[in-house]
Every structure is written in C-alpha cells, then in structure tokens.
N, C-alpha and C positions, 0 to 999 in steps of 0.2 A: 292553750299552749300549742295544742296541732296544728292551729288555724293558721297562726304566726308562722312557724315553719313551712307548711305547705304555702303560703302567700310569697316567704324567701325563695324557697326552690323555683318558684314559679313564675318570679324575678328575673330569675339566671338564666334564661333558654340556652341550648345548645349551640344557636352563633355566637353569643357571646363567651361561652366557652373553646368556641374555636378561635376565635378574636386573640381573646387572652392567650391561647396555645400558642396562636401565631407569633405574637411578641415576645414571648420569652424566646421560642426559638430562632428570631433574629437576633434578639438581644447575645443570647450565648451563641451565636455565629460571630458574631461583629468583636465579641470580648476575645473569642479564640484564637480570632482575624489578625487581632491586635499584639498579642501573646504570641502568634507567630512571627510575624515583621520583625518585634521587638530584637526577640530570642535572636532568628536570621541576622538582624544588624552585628547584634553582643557577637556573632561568631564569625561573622565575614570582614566587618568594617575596625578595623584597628584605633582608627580616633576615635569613635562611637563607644569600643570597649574599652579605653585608657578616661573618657571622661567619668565615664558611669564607673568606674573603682576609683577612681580618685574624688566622686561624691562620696555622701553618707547613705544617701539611698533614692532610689527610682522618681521619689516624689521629687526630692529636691533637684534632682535632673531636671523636670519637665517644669519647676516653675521658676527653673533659671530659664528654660529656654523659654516660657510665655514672656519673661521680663524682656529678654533681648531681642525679640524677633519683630514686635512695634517699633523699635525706637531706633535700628540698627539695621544700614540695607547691606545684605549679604547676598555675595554674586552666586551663591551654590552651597551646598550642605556639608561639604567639604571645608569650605572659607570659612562655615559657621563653627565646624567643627573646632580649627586649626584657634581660631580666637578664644573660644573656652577654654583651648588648653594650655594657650597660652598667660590665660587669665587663673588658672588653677596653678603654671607653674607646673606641669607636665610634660612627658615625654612620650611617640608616640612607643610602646607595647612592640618585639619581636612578635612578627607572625605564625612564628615557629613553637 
C-alpha cells in the first residue's frame, strides 16, 4: 500500500505542480477577463443591453450570435447589433 503511494507522489514533481498552478491561473484570468468586457458592454453599450434582456439568457445570446456571424457580413458591431434587434422586434433602452 506505501509503495503505491510513494511511486504516485513521486509521479507529481514540483514542475508539474507549478505547470498545473500555472494554468488554472490563466484560466481564472481569461474567465474574469471575459466577465469583465461582458458586464463593461451590459452598461455602456445600449443595443448590447436591449438585446441580452430581450433574450432568455446569456447562452442563447452568444449562439445566436455563432449562428449569424458565418453566414452574414456585418460592417461593425453596431450593424450587428442594430439587425438583432430588429430581428427580436426591439427598441433601443433609454440611457438614463
């Protein structure tokens, strides 16, 4: 039973425990990254926050927008905007 264990530990060295340290802390960099932008858009950008409440939720945001962004040339993110909302039947949100 020790031997097994002591053979595991002995597996793992210490670079590969900085390795794996490594990754998760980009990982939770890149997701907070992301989480920030989003949030930023929801309070600055008014089409941005009139579509995502006129979805159901965050997911269905983003795999409408994987659907349209192949097959559909848009001059700017704003034109991309403008078409969702007019395809939801939306209006854009007072900024006040």
């Amino acid at each position: 039973m020790y031997s097994r264990i002591g053979a595991i530990i002995s597996i793992i060295t210490l670079g590969m425990v900085k390795r794996i340290g490594l990754i998760i802390y980009w990982l939770a960099t890149f997701i907070l990254l992301a989480y920030l932008i989003h949030t930023t858009f929801d309070w600055l950008d008014t089409a941005y926050h009139t579509v995502r409440r006129l979805l159901p939720s965050r997911r269905t945001f983003f795999e409408h927008w994987h659907a349209l962004i192949p097959y559909l040339p848009f001059d700017s993110g704003e034109h991309l905007m403008k078409f969702r909302l007019g395809g939801l039947d939306g209006k854009i949100l007072d900024s006040t």
